[in-house]
C-alpha positions in Angstrom: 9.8 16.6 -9.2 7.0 15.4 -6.9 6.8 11.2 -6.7 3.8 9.4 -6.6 3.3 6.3 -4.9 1.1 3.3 -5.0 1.0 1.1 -2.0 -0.1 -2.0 -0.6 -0.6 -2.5 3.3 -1.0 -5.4 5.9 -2.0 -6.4 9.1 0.7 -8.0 11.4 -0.8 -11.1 10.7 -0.9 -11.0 6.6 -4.9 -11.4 6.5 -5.5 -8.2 4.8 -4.7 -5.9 2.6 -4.9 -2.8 1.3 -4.1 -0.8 -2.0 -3.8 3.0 -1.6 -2.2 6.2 -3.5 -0.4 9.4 -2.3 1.8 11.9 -3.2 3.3 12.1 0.5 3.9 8.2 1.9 5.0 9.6 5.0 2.2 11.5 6.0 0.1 8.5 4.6 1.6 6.5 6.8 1.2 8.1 9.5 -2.5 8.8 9.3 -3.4 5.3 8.1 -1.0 4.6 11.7 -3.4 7.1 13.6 -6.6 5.5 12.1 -7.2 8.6 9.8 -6.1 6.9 6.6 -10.0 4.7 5.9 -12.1 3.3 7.4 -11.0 -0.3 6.3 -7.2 0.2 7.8 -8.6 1.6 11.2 -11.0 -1.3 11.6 -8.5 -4.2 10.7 -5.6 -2.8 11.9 -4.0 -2.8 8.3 -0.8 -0.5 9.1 2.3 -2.5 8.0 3.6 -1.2 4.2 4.6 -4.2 2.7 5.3 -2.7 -1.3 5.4 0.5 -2.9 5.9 1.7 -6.5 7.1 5.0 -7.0 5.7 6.9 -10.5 7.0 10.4 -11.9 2.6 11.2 -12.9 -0.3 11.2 -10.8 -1.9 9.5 -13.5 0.4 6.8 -13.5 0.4 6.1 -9.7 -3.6 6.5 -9.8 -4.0 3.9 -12.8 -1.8 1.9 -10.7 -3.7 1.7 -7.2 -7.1 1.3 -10.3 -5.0 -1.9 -11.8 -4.0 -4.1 -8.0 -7.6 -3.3 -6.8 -9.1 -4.8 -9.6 -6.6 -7.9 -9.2 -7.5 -11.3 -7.0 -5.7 -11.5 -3.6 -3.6 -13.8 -4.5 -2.3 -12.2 -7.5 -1.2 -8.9 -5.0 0.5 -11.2 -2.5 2.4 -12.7 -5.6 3.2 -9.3 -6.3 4.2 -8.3 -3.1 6.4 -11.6 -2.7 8.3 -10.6 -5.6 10.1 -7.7 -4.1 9.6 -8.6 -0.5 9.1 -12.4 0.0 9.8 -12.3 3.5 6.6 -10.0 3.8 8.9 -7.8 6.5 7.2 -4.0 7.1 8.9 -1.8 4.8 10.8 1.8 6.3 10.2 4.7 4.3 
């Protein structure tokens, strides 16, 4: 069964972030990495995956990336502190 993912990145120095979808994290990663991700990652440097939910639907994980871009910026980096309060770059 294919996974879905909804991510959140950062820059190295936790000023921004950035809420994406894929299907293939990996491959995400790497483009966002060689500054064919968006526009927005390649122009603040926003590389770093800090948290990831993985969903069985595309529909889930897309509904999902909808929900955190709607949220405010601090309620994301209370989200991401949750599961990773040390705000360390995840390995996938």
């Amino acid at each position: 069964m294919l996974s879905h993912y909804c991510y959140i990145l950062s820059d190295k120095n936790r000023k921004f972030l950035y809420v994406g979808y894929t299907c293939d994290i990996k491959k995400r990663m790497t483009q966002h990495k060689s500054g064919n991700g968006s526009n927005f990652t390649k122009k603040y440097f926003v590389f770093d995956l800090i948290y990831f939910e993985i969903f069985n639907s595309s529909i889930l994980g897309r509904n999902r990336e909808k929900q955190l871009k709607n949220w405010h910026k601090e309620w994301k980096w209370n989200l991401v502190r949750m599961s990773n309060p040390e705000l360390k770059t995840l390995e996938i």
